[in-house]
C-alpha positions as CSV (number, residue, x, y, z in Angstrom):
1,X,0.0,0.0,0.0
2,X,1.3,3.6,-0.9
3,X,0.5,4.9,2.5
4,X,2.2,1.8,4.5
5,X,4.7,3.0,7.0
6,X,8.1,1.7,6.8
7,X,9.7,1.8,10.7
8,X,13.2,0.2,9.4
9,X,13.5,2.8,6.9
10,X,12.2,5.5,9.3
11,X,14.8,4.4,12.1
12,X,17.7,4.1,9.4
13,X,17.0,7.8,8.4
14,X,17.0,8.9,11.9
15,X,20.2,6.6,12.5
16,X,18.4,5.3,15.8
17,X,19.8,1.3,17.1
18,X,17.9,1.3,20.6
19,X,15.4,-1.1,21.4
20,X,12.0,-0.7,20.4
21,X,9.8,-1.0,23.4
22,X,6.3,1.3,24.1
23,X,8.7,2.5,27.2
24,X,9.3,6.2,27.9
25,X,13.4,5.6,27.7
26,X,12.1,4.5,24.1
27,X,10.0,7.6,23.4
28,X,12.5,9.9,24.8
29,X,15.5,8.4,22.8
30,X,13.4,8.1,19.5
31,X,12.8,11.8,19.8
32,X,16.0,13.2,20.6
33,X,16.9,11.0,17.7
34,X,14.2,13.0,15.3
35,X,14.4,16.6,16.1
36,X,18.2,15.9,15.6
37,X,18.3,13.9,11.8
38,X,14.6,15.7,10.8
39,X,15.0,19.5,11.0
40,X,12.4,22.0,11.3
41,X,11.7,23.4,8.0
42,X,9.2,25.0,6.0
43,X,10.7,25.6,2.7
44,X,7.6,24.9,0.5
45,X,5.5,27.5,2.3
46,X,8.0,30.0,1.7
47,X,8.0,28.9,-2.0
48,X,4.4,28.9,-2.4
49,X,4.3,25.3,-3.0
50,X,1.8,22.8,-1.5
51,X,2.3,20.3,1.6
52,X,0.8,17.5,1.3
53,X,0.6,15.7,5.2
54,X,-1.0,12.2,4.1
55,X,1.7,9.4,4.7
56,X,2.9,8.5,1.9
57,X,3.9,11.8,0.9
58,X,5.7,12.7,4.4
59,X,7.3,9.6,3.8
60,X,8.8,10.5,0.3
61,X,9.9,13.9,1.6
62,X,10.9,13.1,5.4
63,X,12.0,10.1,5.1
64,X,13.0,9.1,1.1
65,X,14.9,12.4,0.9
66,X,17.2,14.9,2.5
67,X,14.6,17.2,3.8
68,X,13.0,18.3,6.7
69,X,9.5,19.5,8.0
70,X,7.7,21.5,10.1
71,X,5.0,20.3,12.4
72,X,2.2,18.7,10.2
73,X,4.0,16.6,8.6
74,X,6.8,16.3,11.6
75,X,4.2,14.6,13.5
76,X,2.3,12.7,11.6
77,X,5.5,10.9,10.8
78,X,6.4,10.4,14.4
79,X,3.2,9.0,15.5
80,X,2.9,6.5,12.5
81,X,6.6,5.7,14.3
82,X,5.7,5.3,17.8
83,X,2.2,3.6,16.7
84,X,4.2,0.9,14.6
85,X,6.4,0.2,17.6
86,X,3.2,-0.3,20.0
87,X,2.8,3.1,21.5
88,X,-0.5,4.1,22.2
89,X,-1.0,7.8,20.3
90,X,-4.0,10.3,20.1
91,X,-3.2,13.7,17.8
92,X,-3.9,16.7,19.4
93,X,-3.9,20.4,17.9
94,X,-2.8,23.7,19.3
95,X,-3.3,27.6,18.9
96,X,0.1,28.7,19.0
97,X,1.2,31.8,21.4
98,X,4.6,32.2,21.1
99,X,4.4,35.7,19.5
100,X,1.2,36.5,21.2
101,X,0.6,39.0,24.1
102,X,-1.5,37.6,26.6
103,X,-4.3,40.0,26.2
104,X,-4.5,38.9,22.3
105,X,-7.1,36.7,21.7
106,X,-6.7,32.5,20.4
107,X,-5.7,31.8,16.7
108,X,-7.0,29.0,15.0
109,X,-5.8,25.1,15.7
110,X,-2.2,25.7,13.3
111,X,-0.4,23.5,15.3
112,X,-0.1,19.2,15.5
113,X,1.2,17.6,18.4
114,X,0.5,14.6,20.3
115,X,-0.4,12.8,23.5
116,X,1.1,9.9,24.2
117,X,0.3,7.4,27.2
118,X,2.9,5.4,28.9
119,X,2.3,3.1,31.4
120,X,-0.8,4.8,32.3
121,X,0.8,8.6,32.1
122,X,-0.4,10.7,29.5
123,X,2.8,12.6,27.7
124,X,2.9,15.8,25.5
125,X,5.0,15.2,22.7
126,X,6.0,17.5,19.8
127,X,8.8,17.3,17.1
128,X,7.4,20.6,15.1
129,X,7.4,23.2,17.2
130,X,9.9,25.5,14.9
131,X,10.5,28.0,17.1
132,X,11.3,26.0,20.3
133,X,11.7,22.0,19.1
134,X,11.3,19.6,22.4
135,X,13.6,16.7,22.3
136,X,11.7,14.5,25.1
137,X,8.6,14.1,26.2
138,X,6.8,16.2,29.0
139,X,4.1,14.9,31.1
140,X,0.9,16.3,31.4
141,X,0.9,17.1,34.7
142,X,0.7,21.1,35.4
143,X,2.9,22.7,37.7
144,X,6.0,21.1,37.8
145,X,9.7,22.2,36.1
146,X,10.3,19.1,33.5
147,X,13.7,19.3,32.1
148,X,14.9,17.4,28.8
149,X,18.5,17.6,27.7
150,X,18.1,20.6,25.8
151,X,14.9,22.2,27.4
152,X,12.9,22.7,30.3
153,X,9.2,23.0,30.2
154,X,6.1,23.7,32.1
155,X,2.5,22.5,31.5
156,X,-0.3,24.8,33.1
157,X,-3.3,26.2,32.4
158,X,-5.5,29.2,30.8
159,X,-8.6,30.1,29.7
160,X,-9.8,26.6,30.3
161,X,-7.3,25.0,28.0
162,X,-3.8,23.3,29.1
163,X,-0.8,25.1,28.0
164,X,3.2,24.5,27.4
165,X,5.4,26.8,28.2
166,X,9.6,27.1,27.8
167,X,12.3,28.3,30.1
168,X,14.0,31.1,28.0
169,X,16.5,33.6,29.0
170,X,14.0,36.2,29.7
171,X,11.8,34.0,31.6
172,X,8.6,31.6,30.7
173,X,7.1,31.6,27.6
174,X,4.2,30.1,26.5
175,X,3.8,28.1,23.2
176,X,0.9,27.0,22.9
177,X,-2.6,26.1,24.0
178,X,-4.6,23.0,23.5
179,X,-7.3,20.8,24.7
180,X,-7.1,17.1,24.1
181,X,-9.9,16.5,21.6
182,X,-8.8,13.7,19.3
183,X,-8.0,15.0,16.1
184,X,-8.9,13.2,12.3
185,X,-6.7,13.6,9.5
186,X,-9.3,16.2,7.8
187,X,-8.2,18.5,11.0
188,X,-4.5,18.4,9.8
189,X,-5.5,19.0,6.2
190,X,-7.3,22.2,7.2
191,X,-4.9,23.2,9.4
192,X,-1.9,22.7,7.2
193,X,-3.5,24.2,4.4
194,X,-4.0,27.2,6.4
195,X,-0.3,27.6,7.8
196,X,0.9,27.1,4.4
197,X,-1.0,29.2,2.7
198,X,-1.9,32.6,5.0
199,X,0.2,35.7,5.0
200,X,-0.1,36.0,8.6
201,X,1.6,32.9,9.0
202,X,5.5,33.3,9.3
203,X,6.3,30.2,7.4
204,X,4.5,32.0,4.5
205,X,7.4,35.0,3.7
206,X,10.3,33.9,6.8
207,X,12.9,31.2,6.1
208,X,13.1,29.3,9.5
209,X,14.8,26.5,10.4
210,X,15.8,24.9,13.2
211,X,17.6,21.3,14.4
212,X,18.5,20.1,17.6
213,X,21.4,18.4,18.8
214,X,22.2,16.3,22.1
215,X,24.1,19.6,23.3
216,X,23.2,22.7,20.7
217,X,20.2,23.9,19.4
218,X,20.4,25.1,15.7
219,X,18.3,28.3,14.5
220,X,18.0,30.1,11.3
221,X,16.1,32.6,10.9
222,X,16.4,34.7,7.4
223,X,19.8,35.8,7.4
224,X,20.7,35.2,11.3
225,X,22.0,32.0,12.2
226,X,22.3,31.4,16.1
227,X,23.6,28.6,18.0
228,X,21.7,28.1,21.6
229,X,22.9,25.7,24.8
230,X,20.1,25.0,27.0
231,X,17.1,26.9,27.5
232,X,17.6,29.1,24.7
233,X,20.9,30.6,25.8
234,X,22.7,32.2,22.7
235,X,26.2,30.8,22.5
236,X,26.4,32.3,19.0
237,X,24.9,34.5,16.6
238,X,26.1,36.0,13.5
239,X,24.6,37.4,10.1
240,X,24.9,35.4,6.8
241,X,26.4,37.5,4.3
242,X,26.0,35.6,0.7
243,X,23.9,33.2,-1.0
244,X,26.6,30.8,-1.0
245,X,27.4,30.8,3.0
246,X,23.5,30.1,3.3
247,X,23.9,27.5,1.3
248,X,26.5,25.7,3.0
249,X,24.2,26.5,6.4
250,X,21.3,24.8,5.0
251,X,24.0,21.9,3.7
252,X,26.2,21.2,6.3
253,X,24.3,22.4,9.5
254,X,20.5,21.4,9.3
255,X,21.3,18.8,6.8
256,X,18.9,19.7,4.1
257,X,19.0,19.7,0.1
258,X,16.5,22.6,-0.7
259,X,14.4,22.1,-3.5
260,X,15.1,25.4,-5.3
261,X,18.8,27.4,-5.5
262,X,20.3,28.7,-2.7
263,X,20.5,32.1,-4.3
264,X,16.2,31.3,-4.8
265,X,16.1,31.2,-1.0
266,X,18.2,34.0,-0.6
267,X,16.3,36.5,-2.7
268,X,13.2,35.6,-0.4
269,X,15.3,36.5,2.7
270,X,15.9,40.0,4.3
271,X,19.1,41.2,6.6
C-alpha cells in the first residue's frame, strides 16, 4: 500500500539502534533521535508550494529524501513511528502563542502535536514546534519544572485550556494552548493548508529553520543563524552574508538539500 509505514527505513533515516519498546526511555531516545536527523523546515510554504501531510507523501519527503519538515508533517510521521512500535497515540492540535501577548485573543488550531500514554501517564509530545523544538517528552501534569537535555518546560493552564510553556533567558514563555480533543486527518489537512497558505503565518514570507542536537540547538532565521545551549541561551549568533554561505548552512548544518537554488532562498530573505 502507498501509504504503508516503513519503521526500518524510518529508524535508518534517523540513524536510531535502541530497542524498540512502548517505554518512555524509548520515546525519549526516539525523539532526541528526530528533532536531531529531521530538521524544522518550512521551505515549501515560503516557496508557495503545497504540503501535502497524508503518509505517503511525508514519507517520500521526510524520510526518502534529504529534507525536513515543520509540524504537520513532523508529527504525523512520528506517530505513525511510535504507533508501529506499539505506542499508544492520540493527535492533538494547538493555537500557538509564542508571538502572542496575553491579552490577544486565540488563533486557529495551526499546530499538531501529540499525546502519548505510557504506562498509564499521559505525555505531551512534539517534534514541530519550529520556534522551540522539544527533544523528550513532557508529562501532562501542570505545575512542575520538566527538564529534557536541551529544554525545560512547564505545563499549566489558561482560559480553560492546558498550556506548554519554555524556560527562556528572559523567563517563561508560552507556546501554545490545546485541549485534548482527538483530532482526524481532515483537522491536519485544514490546518496545514492554512499555515501554508496565509500571510499571517510566518512560514508564509520567513525562512526558519531549526535542528536540535544532544548539546546545541540550531536556528536560522532569514539571514541570522544562532547557536543556543540550553534553555535558549545564545552561544552564538552572526549574520549570513552571501547566498553561498546560506547555502552551506542549509548543507552542512540542518542537513537539508533545498528544492530550489540557494541564491532562490536568498532573494526571499531580508538582513
Amino acid at each position: 500500500m502507498a501509504d504503508e509505514f516503513r519503521l526500518e527505513s524510518y529508524l535508518a533515516r534517523i540513524a536510531y539502534r535502541g530497542p524498540l519498546a512502548p517505554d518512555l526511555p524509548t520515546l525519549a531516545a526516539l525523539q532526541a533521535a528526530h528533532v536531531d536527523a529531521l530538521p524544522f523546515e518550512a521551505l515549501d510554504p515560503l516557496m508557495g508550494r503545497p504540503v501535502h501531510v497524508d503518509l505517503a507523501s511525508v514519507q517520500q519527503k521526510l524520510v526518502g529524501s534529504r529534507r525536513g519538515g515543520y509540524c504537520f508533517e513532523q508529527n504525523v510521521l512520528f506517530q505513525a513511528a511510535l504507533e508501529a512500535i506499539g505506542f499508544k497515540v492520540t493527535g492533538l492540535t494547538g493555537r500557538v502563542r509564542w508571538r502572542s501577548a496575553p491579552t490577544d485573543p486565540l488563533g486557529p488550531r495551526q499546530h499538531m502535536m501529540l499525546l502519548v500514554e505510557v504506562d498509564g501517564q499521559p505525555h505531551l509530545v512534539d517534534v514541530g514546534f519550529g520556534i522551540c523544538m522539544m527533544d523528550g517528552p513532557v508529562r501532562l501534569e501542570a505545575g512542575p519544572e520538566q527538564p529534557t537535555p536541551m529544554g525545560t518546560f512547564r505545563i499549566g493552564t489558561w482560559n480553560g485550556l492546558h498550556t506548554i510553556s519554555a524556560k527562556q533567558p528572559t523567563g517563561w514563555r508560552m507556546m501554545y494552548a490545546f485541549d485534548l480533543a482527538p483530532q482526524i486527518h481532515a483537522d491536519y489537512v485544514l490546518g496545514s493548508w492554512y499555515t501554508s497558505t496565509n500571510a499571517n503565518v510566518p512560514a508564509t514570507h520567513t525562512l526558519m529553520m531549526e535542528r536540535v542536537e544532544p548539546t546545541v540547538r540550531h536556528k536560522l532565521v532569514s539571514r541570522r543563524y544562532q547557536r543556543q545551549a540550553r534553555d535558549g541561551e545564545v552561544i552564538e549568533e552572526r549574520t549570513i552574508e552571501s547566498a553561498a554561505e546560506l547555502g552551506r548552512i542549509i548543507d552542512d548544518v540542518f542537513r537539508v538539500t533545498p528544492p530550489i537554488p540557494a541564491v532562490a532562498l536568498w532573494d526571499r530573505t531580508t538582513g
